[in-house]
C-alpha positions in Angstrom: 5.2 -23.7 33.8 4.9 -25.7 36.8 7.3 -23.3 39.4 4.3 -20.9 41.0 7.5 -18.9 42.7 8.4 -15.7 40.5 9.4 -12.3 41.2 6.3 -10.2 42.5 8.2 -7.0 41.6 8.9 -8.5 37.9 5.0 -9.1 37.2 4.2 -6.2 38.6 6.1 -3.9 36.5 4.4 -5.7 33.2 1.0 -5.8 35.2 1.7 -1.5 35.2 2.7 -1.8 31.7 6.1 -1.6 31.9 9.1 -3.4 30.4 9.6 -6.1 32.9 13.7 -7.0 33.4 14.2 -10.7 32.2 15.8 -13.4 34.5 19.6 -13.0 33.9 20.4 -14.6 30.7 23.4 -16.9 31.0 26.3 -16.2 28.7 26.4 -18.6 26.3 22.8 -19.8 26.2 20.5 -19.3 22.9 16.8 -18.4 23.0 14.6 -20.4 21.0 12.1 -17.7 19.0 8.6 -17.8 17.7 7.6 -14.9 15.6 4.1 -14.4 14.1 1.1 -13.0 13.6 -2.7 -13.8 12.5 -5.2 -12.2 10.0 -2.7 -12.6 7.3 -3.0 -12.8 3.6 -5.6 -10.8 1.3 -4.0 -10.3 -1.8 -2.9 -6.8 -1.8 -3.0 -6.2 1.7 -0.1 -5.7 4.3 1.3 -9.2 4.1 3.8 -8.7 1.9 5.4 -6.1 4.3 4.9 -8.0 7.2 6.5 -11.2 5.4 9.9 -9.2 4.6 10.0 -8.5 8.8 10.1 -12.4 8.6 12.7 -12.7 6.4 15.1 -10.6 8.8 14.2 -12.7 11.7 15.2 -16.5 12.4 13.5 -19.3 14.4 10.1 -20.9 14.2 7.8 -18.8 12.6 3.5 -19.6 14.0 0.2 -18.3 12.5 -2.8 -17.4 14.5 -5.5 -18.3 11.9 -7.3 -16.8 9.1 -4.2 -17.2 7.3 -5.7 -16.3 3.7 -8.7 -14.4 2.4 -11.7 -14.1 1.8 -12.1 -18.1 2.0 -9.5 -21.0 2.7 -8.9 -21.7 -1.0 -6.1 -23.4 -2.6 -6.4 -20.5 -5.2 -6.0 -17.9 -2.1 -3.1 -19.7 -1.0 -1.1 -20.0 -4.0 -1.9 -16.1 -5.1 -2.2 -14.8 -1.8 0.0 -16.3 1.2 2.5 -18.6 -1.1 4.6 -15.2 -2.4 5.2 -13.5 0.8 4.0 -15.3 4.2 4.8 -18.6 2.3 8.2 -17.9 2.0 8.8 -19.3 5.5 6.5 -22.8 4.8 8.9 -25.1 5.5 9.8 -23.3 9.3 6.1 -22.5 10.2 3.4 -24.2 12.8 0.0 -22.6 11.6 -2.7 -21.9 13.4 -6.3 -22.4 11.8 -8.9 -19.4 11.9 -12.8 -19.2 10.7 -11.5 -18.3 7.4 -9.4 -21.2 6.9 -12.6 -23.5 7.4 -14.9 -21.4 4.7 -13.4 -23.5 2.1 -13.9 -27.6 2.2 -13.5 -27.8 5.9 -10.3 -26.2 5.9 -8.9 -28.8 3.6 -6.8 -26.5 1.4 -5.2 -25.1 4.9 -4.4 -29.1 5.6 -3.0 -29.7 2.7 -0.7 -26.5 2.4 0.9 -26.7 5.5 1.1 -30.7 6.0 1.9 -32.5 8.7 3.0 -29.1 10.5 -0.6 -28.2 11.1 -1.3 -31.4 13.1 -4.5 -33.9 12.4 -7.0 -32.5 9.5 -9.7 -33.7 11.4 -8.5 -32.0 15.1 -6.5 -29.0 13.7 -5.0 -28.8 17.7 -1.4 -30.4 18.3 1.4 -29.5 20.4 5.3 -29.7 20.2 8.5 -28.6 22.3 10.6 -25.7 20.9 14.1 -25.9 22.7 13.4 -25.3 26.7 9.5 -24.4 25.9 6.3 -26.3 25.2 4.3 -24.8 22.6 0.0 -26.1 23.0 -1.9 -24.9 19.6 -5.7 -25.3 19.8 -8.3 -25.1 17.3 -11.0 -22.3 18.9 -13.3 -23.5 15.8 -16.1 -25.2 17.7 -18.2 -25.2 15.5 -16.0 -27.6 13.5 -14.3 -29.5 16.0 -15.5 -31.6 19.1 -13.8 -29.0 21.7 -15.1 -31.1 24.6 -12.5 -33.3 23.3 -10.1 -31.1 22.7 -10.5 -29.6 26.4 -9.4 -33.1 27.8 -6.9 -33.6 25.3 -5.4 -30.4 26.3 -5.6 -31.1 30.0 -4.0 -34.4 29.5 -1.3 -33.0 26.8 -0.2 -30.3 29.9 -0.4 -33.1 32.8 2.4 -34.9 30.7 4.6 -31.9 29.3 7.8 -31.6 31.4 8.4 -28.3 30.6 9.0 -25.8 32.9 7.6 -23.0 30.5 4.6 -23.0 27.8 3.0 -20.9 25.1 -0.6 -21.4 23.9 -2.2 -20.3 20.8 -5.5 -20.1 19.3 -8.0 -17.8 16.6 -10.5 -16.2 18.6 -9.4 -14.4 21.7 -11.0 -14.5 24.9 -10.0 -11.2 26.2 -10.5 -8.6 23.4 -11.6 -4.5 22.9 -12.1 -5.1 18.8 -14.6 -3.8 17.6 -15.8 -5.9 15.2 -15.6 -9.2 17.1 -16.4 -9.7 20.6 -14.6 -11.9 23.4 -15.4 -15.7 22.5 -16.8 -16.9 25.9 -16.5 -20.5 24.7 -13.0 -20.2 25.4 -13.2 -19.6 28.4 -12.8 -23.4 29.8 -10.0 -23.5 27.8 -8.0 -20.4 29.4 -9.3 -21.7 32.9 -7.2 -24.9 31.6 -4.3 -23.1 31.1 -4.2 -21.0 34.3 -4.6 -24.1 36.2 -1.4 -26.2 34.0 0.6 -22.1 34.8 0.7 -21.7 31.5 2.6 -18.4 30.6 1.4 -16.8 27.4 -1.9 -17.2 25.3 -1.9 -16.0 21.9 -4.7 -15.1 19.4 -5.8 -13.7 16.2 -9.3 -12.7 14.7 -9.5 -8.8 15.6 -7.4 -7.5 13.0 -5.0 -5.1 15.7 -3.1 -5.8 18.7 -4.1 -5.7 22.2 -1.9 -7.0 25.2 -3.5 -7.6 28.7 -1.9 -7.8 32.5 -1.8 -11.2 33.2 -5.2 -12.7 34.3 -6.5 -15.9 35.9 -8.8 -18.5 34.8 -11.9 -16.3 35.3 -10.1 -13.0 33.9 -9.1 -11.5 37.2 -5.7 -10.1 37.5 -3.2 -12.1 38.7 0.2 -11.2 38.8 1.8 -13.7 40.6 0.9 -16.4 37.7 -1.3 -15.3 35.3 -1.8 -16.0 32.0 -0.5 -13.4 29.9 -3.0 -12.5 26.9 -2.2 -10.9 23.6 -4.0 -10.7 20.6 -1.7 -10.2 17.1 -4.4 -9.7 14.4 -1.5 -7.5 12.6 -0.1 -10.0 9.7 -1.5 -8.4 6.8 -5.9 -8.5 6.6 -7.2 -4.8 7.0 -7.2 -3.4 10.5 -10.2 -3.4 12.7 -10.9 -0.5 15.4 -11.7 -0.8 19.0 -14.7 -0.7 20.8 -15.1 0.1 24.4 -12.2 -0.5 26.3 -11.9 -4.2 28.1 -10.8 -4.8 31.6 -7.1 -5.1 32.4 -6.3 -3.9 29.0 -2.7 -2.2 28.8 -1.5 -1.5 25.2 -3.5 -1.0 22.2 -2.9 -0.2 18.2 -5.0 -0.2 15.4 -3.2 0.9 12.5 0.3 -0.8 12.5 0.8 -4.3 10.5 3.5 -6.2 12.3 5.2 -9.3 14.0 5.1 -10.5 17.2 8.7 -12.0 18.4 9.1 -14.2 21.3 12.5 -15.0 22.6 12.3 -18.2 24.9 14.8 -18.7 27.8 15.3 -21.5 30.0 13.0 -20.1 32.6 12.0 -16.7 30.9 10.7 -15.1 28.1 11.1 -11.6 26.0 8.7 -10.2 23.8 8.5 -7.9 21.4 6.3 -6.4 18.6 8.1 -5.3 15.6 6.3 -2.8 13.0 6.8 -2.8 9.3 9.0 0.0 7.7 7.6 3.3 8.2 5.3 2.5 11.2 6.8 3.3 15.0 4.5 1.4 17.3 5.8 -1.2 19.3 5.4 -3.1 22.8 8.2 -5.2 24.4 8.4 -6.8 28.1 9.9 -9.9 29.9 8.6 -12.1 32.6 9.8 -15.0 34.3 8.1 -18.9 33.9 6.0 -20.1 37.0 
């Protein structure tokens, strides 16, 4: 996070939209992984398919909000995300979406994933995964002081020691979906994680996936250490189109559930997004930390 000196020619291959090649990978060293995805659970939907690509794939497994619908329930948990999504409980960080807070201020979320979804009453928390720092923040302002949370998550990036770091939150800043627009209120927030060289930001809320070229804090391409932004609304909910087509926007699908999986490297990072059975859409790329 905190080495600005990469490989122009690596960046720029993902900036094209190309498969970036990773920094070598020592023999003998293991990736720590984070697979996931957001928009997940309506009873009936496409979470039970994308919870059996979870049960093929080890490592921590994260949540980009609106985990259940149509409301946060404790009945829409138990019915809905407990058979398929909830399978993985006891290895998952959530994430908290608009959904989530419909019911009793998210309470039934808080109290189905524990201590692994941080502070009821701040729903943001952050925590190291092998070689990585991992920052998840509640884009719920409405619900949630987030000029606190802003300085809390200036302060919790001053003190992380990690070279490399993933963020995470519901509504996306940089999005073509149709049905929801980009959440300016974010913004401050990205323009926070530019300036810490953050890597990767990760949301939910549109209900497909969408990866951009890395961008700086005010959304201007920057490929020497941008902030790469992808949005995996593809756990389960039904999909949602695109509009008109956003700046800097590279990849695109609208009708493929799926997972996102990110193997994390000492100073690098793979991703890749993995389809349920049947469906052949997929993205994959590399880049190296800052």
């Amino acid at each position: 996070m905190k080495r600005w000196g990469l490989l122009a020619c690596t960046l720029l291959l993902m900036g094209l939209g190309m498969p970036a090649d990773a920094a070598p990978h020592p023999a003998g060293s293991t990736d720590a992984v984070l697979v996931g995805a957001g928009d997940i659970a309506a009873c009936g939907s496409g979470s039970a398919r994308t919870a059996k690509l979870l049960d093929d794939i080890a490592g921590t497994v994260f949540t980009l909000g609106d985990n259940v619908y149509p409301d946060g329930s404790a009945r829409n948990f138990d019915r809905c995300y407990a058979p398929t999504w909830g399978r993985h409980r006891d290895r998952t960080r959530p994430t908290v979406g608009n959904h989530d807070y419909r019911t009793d201020g998210a309470g039934p979320y808080f109290a189905y994933f524990g201590k692994s979804a941080g502070d009821p009453a701040r729903g943001y928390y952050s925590y190291d995964l092998g070689a990585w720092h991992v920052v998840v923040v509640n884009s719920n302002c409405d619900q949630v002081d987030c000029d606190k949370q802003l300085r809390w998550l200036d302060a919790d990036l001053t003190a992380s020691k990690a070279e490399c770091t993933v963020s995470m939150w519901h509504h996306p800043l940089f999005t073509s979906g149709l049905d929801h627009r980009p959440a300016k209120w974010m913004s401050p927030f990205f323009q926070t994680l530019y300036a810490h060289g953050v890597e990767l930001n990760l949301s939910g809320h549109n209900h497909n996936y969408e990866r951009f070229q890395p961008l700086d804090g005010d959304g201007h391409v920057d490929l020497d250490r941008g902030v790469l932004p992808i949005v995996v609304g593809t756990g389960g909910a039904s999909h949602y189109g695109f509009d008109r087509v956003r700046p800097h926007s590279l990849v695109r699908n609208d009708d493929t559930y799926g997972v996102l999986k990110l193997s994390l490297r000492a100073d690098s990072y793979a991703y890749q997004f993995v389809p349920v059975a049947g469906k052949s859409f997929t993205d994959s790329g590399s880049g190296t930390c800052h």
